[in-house]
Residue frames as qw, qx, qy, qz and C-alpha x, y, z in Angstrom:
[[0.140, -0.759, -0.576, -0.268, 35.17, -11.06, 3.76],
 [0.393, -0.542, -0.166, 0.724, 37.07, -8.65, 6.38],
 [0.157, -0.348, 0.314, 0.869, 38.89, -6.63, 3.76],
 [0.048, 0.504, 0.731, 0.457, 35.61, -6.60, 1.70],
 [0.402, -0.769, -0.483, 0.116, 33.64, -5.05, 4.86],
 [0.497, -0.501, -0.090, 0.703, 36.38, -2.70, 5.35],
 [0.331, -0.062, 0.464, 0.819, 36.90, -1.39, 2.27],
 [0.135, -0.656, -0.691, -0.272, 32.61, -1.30, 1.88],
 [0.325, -0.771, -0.367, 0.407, 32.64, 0.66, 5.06],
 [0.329, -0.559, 0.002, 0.761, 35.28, 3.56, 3.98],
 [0.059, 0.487, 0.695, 0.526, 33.12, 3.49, 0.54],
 [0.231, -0.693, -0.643, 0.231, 30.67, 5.13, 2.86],
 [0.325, -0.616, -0.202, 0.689, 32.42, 8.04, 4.07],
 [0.053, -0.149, 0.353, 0.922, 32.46, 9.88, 0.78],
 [0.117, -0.380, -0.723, -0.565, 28.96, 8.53, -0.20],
 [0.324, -0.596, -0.610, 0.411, 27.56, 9.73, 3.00],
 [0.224, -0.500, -0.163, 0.821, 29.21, 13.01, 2.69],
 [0.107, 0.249, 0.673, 0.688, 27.40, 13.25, -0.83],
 [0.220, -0.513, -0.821, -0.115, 24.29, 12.58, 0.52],
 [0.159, -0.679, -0.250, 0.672, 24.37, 15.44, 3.46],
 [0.014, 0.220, -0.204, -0.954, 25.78, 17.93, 0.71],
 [0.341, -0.402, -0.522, -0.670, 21.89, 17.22, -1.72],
 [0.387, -0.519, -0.675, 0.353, 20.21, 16.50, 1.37],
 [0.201, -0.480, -0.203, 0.829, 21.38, 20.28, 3.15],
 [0.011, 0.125, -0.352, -0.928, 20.93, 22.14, -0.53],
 [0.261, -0.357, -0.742, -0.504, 17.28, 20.70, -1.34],
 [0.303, -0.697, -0.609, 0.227, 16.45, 21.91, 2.23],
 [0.247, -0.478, -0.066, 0.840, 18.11, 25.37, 1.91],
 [0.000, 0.082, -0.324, -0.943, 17.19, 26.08, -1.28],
 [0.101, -0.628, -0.770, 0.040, 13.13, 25.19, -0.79],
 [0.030, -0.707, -0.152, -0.690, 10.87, 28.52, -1.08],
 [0.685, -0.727, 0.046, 0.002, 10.84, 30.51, 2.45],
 [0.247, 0.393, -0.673, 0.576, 13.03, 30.47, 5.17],
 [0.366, -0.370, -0.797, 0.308, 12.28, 29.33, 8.86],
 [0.183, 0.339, 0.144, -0.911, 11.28, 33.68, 9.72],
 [0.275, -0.289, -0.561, -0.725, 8.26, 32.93, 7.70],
 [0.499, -0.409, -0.763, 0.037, 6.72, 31.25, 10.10],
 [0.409, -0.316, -0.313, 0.797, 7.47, 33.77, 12.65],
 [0.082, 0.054, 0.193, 0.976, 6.16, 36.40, 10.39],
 [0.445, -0.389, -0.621, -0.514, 2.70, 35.23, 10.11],
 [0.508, -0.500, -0.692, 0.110, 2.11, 34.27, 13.48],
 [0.308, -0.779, -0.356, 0.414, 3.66, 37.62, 14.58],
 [0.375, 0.772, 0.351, 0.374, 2.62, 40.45, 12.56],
 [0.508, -0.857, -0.074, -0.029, 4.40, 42.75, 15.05],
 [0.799, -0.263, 0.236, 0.486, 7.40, 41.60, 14.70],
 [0.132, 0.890, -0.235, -0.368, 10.18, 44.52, 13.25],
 [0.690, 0.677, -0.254, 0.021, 12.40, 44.52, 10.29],
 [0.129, 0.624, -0.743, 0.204, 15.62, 44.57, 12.79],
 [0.724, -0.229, 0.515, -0.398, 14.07, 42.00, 15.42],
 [0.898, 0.348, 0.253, -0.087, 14.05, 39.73, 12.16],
 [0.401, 0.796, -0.382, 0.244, 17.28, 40.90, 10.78],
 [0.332, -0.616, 0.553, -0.451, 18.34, 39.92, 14.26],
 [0.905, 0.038, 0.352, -0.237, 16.90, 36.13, 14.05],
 [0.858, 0.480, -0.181, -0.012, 18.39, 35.66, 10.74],
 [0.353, 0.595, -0.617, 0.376, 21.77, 36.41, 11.75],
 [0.543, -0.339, 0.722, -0.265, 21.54, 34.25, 15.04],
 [0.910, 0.040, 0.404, -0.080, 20.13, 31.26, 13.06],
 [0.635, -0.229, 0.544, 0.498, 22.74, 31.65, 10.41],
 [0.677, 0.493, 0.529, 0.133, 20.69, 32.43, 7.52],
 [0.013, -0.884, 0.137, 0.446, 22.54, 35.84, 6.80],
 [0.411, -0.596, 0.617, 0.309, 25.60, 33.31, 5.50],
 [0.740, 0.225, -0.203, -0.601, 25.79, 31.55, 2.53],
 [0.977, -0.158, -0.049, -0.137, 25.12, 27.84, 2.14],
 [0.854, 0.269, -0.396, 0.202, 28.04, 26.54, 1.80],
 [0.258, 0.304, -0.597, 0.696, 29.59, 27.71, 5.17],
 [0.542, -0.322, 0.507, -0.587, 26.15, 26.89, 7.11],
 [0.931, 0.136, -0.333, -0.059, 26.49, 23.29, 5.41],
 [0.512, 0.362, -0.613, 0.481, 30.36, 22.97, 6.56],
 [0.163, -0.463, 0.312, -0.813, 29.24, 24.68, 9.91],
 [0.918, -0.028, 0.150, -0.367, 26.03, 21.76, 10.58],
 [0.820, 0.192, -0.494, 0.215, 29.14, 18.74, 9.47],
 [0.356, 0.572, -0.516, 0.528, 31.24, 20.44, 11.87],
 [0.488, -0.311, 0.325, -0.748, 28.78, 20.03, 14.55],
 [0.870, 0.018, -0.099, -0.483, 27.34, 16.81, 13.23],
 [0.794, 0.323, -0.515, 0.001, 30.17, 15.01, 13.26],
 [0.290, 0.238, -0.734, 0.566, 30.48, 15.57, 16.91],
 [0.109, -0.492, -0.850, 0.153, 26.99, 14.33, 17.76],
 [0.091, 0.562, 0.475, -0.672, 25.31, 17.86, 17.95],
 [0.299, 0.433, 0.760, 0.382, 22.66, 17.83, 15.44],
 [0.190, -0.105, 0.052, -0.975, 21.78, 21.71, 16.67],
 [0.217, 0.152, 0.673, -0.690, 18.51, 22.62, 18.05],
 [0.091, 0.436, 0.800, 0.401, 14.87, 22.08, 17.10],
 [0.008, 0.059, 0.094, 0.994, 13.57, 25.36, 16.42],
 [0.463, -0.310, -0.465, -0.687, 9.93, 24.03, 16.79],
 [0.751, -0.369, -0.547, 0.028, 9.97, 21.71, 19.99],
 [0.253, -0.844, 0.339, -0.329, 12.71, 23.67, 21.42],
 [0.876, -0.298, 0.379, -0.032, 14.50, 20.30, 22.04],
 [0.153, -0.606, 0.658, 0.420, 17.74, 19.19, 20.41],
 [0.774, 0.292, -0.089, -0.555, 16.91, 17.54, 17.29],
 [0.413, 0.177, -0.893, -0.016, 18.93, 14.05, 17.75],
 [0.053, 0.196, 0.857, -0.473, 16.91, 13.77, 21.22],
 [0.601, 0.310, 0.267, -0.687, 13.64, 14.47, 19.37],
 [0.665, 0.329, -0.609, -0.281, 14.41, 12.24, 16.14],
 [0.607, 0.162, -0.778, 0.017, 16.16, 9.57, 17.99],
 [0.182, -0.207, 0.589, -0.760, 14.41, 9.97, 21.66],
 [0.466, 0.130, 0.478, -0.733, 10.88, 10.16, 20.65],
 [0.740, 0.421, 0.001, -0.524, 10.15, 9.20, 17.33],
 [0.203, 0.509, -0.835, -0.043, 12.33, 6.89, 16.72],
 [0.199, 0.055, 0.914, -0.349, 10.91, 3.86, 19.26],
 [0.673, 0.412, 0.260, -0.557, 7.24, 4.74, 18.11],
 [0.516, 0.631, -0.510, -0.273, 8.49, 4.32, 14.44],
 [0.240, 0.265, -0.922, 0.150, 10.66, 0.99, 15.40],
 [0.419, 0.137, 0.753, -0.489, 7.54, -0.39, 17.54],
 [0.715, 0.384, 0.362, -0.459, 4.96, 0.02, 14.90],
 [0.789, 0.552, -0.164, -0.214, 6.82, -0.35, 11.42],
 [0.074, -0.327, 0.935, -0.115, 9.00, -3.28, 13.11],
 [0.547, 0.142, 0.782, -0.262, 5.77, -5.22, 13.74],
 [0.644, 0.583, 0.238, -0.434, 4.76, -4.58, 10.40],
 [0.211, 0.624, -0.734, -0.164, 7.96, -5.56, 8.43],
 [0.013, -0.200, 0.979, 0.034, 8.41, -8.80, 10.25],
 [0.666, 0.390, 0.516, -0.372, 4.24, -9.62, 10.08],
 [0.695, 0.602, -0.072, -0.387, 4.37, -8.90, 6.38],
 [0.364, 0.407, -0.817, -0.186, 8.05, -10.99, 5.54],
 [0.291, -0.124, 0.935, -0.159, 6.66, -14.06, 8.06],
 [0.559, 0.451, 0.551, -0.424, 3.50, -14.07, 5.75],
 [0.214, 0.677, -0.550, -0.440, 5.38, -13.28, 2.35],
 [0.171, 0.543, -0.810, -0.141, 7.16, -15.83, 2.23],
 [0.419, 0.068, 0.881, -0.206, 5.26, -19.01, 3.32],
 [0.596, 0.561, 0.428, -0.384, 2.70, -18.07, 1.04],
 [0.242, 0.697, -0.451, -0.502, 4.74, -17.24, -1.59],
 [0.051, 0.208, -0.975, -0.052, 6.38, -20.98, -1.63],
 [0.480, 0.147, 0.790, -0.352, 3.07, -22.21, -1.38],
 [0.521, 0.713, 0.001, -0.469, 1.68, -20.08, -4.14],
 [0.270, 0.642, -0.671, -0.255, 4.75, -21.40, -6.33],
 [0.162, -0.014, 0.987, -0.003, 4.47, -25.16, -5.51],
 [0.401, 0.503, 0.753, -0.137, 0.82, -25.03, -6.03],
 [0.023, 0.269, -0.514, -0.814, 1.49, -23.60, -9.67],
 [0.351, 0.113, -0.347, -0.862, -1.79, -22.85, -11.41],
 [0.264, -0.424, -0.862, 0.087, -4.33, -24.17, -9.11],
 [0.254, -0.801, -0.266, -0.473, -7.31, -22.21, -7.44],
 [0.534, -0.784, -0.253, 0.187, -5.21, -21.47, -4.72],
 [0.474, -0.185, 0.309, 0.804, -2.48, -20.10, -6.29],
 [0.153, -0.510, -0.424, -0.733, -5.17, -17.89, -8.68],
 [0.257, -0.824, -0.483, -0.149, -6.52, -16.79, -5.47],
 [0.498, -0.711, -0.009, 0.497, -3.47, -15.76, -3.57],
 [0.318, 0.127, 0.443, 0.828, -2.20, -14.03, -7.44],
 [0.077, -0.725, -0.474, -0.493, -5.48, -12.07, -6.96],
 [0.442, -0.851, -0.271, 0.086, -5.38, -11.01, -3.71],
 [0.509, -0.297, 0.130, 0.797, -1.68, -10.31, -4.09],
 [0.218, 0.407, 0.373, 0.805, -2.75, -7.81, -7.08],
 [0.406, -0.679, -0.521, -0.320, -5.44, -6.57, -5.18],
 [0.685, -0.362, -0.262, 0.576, -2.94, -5.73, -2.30],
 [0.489, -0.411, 0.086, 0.764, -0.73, -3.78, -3.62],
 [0.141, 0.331, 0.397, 0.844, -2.92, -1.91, -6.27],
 [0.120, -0.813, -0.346, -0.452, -4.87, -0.19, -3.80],
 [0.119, 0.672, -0.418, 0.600, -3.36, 3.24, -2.20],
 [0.422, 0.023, -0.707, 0.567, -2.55, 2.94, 1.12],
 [0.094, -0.022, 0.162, -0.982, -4.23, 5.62, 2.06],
 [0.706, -0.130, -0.443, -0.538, -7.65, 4.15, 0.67],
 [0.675, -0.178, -0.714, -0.057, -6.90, 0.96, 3.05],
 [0.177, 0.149, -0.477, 0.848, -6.31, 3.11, 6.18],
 [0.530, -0.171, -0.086, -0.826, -9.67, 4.77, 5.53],
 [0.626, 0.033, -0.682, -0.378, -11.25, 1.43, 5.04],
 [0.348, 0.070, -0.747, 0.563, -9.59, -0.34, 8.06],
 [0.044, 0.095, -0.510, 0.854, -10.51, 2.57, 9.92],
 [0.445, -0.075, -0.129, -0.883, -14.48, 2.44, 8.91],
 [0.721, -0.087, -0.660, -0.194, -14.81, -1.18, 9.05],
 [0.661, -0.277, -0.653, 0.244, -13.45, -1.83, 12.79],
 [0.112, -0.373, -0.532, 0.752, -13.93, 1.22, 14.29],
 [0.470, 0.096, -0.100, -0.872, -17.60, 2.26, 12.84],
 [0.731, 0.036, -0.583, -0.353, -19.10, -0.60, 11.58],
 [0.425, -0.035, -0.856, 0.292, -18.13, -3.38, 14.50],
 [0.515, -0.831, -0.197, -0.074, -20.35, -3.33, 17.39],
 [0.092, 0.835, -0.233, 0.489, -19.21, -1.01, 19.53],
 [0.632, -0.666, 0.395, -0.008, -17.48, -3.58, 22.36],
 [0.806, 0.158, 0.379, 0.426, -15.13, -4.65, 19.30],
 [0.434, 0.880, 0.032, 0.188, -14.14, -1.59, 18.09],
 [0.775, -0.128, -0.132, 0.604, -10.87, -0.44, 17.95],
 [0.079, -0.794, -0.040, 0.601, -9.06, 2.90, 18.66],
 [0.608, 0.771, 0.187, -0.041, -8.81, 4.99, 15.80],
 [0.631, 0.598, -0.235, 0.435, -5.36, 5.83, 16.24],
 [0.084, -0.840, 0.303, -0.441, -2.65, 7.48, 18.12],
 [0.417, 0.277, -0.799, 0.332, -0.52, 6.18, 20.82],
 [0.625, -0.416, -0.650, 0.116, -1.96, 4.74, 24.24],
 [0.124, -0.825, 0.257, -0.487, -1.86, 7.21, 27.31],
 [0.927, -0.366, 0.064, 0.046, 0.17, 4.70, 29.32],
 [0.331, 0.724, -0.599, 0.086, 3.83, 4.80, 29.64],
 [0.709, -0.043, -0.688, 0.145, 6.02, 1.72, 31.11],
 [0.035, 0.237, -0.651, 0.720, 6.41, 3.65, 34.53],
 [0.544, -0.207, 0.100, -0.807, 2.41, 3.79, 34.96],
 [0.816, -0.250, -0.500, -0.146, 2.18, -0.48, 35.16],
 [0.438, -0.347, -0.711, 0.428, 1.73, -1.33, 38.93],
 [0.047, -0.276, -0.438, 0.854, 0.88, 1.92, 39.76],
 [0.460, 0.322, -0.022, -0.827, -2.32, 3.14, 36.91],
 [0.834, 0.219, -0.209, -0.460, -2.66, -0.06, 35.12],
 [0.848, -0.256, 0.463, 0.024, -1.83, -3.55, 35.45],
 [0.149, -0.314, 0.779, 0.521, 1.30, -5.31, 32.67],
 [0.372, 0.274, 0.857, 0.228, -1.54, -7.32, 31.08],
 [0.212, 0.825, 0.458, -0.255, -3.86, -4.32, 30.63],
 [0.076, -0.819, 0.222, 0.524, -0.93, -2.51, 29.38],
 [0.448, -0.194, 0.771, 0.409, -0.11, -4.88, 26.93],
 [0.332, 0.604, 0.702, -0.182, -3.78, -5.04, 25.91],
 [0.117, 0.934, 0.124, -0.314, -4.28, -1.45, 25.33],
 [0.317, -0.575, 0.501, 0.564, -0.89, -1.37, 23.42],
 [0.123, -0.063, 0.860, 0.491, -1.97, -3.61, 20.98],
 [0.246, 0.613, 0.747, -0.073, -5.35, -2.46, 20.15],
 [0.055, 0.836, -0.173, -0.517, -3.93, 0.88, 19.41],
 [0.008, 0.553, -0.685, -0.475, -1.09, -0.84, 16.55],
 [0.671, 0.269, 0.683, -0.104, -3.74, -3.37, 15.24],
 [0.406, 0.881, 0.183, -0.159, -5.15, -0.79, 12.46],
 [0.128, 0.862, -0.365, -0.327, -1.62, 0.77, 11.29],
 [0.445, -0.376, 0.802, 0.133, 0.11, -2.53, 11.56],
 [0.626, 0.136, 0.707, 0.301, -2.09, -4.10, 9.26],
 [0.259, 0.874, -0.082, -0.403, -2.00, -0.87, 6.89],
 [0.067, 0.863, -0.479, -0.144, 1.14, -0.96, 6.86],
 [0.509, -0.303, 0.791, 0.157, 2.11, -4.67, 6.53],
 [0.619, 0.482, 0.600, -0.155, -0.92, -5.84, 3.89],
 [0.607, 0.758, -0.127, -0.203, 0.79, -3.77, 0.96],
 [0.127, 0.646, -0.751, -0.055, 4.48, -4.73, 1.45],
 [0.480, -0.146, 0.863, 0.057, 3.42, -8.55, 2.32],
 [0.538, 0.748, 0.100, -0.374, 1.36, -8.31, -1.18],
 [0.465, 0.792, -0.390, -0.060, 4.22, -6.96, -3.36],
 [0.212, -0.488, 0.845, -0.062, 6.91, -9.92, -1.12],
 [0.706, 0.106, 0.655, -0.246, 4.41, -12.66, -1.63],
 [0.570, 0.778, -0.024, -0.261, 4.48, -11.96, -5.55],
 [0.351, 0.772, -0.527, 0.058, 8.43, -11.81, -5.81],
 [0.467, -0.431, 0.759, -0.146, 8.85, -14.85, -3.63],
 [0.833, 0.379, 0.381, -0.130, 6.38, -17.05, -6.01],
 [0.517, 0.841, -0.138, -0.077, 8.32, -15.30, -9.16],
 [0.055, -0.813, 0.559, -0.152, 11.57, -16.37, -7.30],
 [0.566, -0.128, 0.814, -0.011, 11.09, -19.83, -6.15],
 [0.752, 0.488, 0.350, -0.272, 9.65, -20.31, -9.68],
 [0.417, 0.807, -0.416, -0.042, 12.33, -19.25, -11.63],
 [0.219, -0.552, 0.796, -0.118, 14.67, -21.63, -9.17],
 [0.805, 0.083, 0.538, -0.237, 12.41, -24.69, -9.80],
 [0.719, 0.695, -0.030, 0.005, 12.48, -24.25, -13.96],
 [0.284, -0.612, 0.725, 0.137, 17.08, -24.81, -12.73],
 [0.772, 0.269, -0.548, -0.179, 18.61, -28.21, -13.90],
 [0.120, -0.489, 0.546, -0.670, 19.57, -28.60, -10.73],
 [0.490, -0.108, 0.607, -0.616, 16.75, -29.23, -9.12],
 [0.930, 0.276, -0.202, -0.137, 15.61, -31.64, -12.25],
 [0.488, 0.219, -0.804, 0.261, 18.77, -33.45, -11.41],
 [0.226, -0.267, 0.753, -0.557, 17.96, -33.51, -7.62],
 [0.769, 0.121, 0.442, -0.445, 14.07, -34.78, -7.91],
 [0.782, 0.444, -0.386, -0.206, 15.71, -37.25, -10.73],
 [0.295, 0.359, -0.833, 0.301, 18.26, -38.82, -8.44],
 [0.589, -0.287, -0.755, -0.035, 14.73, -39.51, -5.99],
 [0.215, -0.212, -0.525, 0.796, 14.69, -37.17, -3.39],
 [0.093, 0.654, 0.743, -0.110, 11.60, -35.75, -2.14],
 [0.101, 0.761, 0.292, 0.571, 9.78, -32.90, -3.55],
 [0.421, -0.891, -0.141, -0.091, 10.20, -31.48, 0.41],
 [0.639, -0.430, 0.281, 0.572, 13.97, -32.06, 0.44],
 [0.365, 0.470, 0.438, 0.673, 14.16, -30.28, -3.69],
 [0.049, -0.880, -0.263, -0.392, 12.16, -27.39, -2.61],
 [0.320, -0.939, -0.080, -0.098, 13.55, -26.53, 0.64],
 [0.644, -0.309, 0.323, 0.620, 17.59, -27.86, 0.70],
 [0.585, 0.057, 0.562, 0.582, 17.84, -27.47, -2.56],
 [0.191, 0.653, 0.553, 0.481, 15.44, -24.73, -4.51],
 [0.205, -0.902, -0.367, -0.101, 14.40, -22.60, -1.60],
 [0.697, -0.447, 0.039, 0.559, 17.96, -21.17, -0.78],
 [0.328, 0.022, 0.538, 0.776, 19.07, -19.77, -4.07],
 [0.025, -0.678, -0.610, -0.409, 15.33, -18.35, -4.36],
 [0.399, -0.827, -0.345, 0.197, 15.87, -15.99, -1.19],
 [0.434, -0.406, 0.025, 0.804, 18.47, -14.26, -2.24],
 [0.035, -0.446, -0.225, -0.866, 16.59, -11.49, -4.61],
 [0.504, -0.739, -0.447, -0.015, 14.74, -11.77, -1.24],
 [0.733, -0.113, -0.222, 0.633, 17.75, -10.54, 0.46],
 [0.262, 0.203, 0.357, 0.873, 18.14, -7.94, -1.51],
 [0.250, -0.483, -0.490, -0.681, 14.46, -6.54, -1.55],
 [0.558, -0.744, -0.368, -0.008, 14.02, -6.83, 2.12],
 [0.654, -0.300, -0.201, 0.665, 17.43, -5.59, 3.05],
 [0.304, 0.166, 0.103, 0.932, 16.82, -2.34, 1.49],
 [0.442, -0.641, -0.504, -0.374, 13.29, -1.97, 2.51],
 [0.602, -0.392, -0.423, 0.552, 14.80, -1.36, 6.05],
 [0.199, -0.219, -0.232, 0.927, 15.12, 1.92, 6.09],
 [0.261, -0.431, -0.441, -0.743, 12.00, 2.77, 4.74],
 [0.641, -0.386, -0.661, 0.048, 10.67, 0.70, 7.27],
 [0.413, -0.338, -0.439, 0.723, 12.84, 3.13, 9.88],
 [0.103, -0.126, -0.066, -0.985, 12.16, 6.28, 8.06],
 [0.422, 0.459, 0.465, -0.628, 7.84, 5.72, 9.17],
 [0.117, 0.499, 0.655, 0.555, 5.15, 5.82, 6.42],
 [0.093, -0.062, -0.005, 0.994, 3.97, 8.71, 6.35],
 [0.529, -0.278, -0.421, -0.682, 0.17, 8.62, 4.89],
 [0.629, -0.287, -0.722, 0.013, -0.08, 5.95, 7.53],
 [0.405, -0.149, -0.450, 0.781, 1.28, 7.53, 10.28],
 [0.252, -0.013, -0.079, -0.965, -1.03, 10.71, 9.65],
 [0.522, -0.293, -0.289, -0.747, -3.94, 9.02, 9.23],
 [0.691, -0.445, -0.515, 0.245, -3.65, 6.74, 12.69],
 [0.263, -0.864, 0.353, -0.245, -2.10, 10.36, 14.45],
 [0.879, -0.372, -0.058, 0.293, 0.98, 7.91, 15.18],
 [0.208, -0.929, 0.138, 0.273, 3.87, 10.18, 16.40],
 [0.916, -0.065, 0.227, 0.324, 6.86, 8.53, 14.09],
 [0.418, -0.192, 0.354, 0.815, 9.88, 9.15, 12.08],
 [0.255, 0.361, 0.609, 0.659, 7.67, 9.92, 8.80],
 [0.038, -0.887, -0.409, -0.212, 5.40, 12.11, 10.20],
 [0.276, -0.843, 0.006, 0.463, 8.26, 14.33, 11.89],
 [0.510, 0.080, 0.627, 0.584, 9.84, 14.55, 8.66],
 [0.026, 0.658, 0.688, 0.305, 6.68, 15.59, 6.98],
 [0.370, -0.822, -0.314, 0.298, 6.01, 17.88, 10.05],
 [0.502, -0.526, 0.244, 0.642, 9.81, 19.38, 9.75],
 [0.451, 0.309, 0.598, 0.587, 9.26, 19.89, 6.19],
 [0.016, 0.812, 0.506, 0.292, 6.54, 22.06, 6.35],
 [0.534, -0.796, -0.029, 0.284, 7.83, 24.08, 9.35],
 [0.333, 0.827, -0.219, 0.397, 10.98, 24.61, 7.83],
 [0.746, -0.588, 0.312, 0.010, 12.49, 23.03, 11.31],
 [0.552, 0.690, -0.468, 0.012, 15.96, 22.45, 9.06],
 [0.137, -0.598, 0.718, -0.328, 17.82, 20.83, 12.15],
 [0.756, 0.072, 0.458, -0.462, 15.08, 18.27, 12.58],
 [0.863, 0.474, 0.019, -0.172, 14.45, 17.06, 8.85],
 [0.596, 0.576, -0.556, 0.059, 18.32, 16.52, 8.33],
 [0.415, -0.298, 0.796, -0.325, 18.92, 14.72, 11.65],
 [0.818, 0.224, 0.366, -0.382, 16.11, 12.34, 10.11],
 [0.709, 0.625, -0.252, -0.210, 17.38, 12.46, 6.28],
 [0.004, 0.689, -0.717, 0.105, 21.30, 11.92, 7.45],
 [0.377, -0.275, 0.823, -0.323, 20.22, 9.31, 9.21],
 [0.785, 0.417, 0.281, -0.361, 17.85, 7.59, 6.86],
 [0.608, 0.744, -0.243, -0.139, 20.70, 7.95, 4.47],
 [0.065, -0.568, 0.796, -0.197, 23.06, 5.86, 6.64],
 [0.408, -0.129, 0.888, -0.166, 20.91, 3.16, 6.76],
 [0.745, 0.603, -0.105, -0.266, 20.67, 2.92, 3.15],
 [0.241, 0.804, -0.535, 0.095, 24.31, 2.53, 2.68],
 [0.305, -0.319, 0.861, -0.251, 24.58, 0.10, 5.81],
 [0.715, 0.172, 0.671, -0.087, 21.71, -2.38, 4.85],
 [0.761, 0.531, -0.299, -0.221, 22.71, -2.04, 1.08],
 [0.223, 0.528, -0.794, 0.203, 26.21, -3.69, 2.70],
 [0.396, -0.214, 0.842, -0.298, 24.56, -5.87, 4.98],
 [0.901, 0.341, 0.051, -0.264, 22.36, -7.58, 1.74],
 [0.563, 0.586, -0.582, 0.023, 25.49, -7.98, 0.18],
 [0.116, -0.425, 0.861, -0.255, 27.03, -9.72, 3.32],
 [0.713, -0.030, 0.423, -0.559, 24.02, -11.88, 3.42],
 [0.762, 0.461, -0.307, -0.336, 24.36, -13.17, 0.36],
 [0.384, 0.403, -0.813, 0.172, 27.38, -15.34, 0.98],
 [0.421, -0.185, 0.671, -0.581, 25.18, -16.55, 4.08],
 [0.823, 0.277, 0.273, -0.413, 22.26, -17.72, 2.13],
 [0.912, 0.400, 0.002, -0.091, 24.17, -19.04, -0.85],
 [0.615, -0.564, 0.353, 0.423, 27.89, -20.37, 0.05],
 [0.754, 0.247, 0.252, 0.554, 29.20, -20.41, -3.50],
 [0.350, 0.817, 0.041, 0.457, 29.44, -16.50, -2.96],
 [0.679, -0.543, -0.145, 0.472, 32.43, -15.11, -1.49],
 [0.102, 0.976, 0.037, 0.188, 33.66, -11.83, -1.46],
 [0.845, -0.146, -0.030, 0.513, 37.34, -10.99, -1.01]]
């Protein structure tokens, strides 16, 4: 499995270096330039003054030598500057928005796989009963309605509707940082307040992806059950709880594997729609943000990096596999 991993890894280095080169061109060649912005807001501004901008930010050159120019930099940690914050764009990607982004769509990953999956295996053992036709409804019912729509919803039900000493916050992040317990709020209040803010997004953001997992786990452990296998196992007398989990529920997790291991970086990159409509500061909404702006330093610190941990958890499903199911081995 070393010389598997090894050989996976230095795979990388060319698929990575793909990735930057569409990445860089699909941001360079977008209508505009970053001097738009500039123009509008100041109308004042001269032809040379701007003539003067371009050629500091590079844009005079053509792509392909301010692509090589951003590797040459990138590959020694300096992602260049953010042209909107004024802050270097690896310490604004991976400073600020990062942690927000890991805090809220972390709790929502592992809420939606620790609910997935139990239900799923229930839903499948209790094959075409009314509880399995309810949790096949609600699963449909999940994941066929936008995201956006359940945000709204969320947002009308517990913070409008509820009386108003149950209501939650509509969004955004607490105004509490860790330095301010002992000294503005107490650890428990802080906790409090932490998690009444990431109720609402969390369960946005968990209630479609544990939906669409709860679906493909049933579809999975079902497909393992209908084995000969496992008719040989519950034929030799072993219980239906030793068949399902030794024996059934092992070999069913690995298109899990798969489907959650790549889901990870989404998960890092932020949701966007979500993130916007709770104001939560994350990956997806600086993206989004950087897009619009034209903040070029920003949106490829994000992409690059989104695109490495595509690459890495497509290699760490694969390594899994031989975890969950020993007869694979990789050499």
């Amino acid at each position: 499995m070393f010389a598997y991993t090894v050989r996976r890894l230095l795979q990388m280095v060319p698929l990575l270096f793909a990735a930057s080169v569409v990445i860089y061109a699909l941001l360079a060649l977008q209508p505009g330039d970053p001097l738009d912005e500039l123009k509008r807001n100041n109308p004042r501004i001269t032809a040379e003054q701007l003539e003067q901008l371009r050629r500091a930010y590079g844009l005079d050159q053509p792509i392909y030598i301010r692509y090589f120019k951003w590797l040459g930099r990138a590959v020694q940690g300096d992602l260049g500057q953010s042209r909107t914050y004024g802050l270097p764009a690896g310490e604004y990607i991976f400073g600020q928005r990062l942690p927000k982004t890991l805090l809220l769509s972390g709790l929502a990953f592992i809420l939606a796989l620790v609910v997935a999956i139990p239900v799923g295996i229930f839903s499948a053992v209790r094959q075409y009963t009314v509880a399995d036709y309810a949790i096949t409804f609600i699963s449909f019912l999940g994941f066929s309605i936008p995201i956006f729509f359940l945000g709204i919803l969320l947002l009308y039900f517990f913070a409008v509707v509820m009386p108003e000493n149950l209501r939650l916050p509509t969004g955004g992040v607490p105004p509490y940082l860790p330095s301010d317990i002992g000294n503005t709020v107490s650890l428990g209040e802080y906790i409090v307040v932490w998690i009444r803010h990431l109720i609402l997004p969390v369960l946005a953001l968990s209630l479609i992806q544990m939906a669409a997992w709860t679906r493909f786990m049933r579809a999975s452990l079902l497909e393992v059950l209908n084995q000969d296998y496992v008719r040989t196992a519950r034929s030799k007398g072993l219980s239906e709880r030793v068949v399902i989990y030794k024996h059934a529920l092992r070999n069913a997790l690995i298109p899990m594997v798969t489907l959650v291991g790549l889901a990870i970086p989404g998960v890092l990159g932020g949701a966007v729609i979500t993130e916007t409509i709770f104001s939560w500061p994350g990956m997806g909404r600086a993206i989004f943000d950087a897009l619009l702006e034209k903040d070029y330093n920003v949106a490829m610190a994000a992409l690059a990096l989104l695109a490495l941990l595509t690459v890495l958890f497509n290699l760490i499903a694969d390594l899994m596999y031989a975890v969950v199911d020993p007869r694979i081995r990789y050499n």
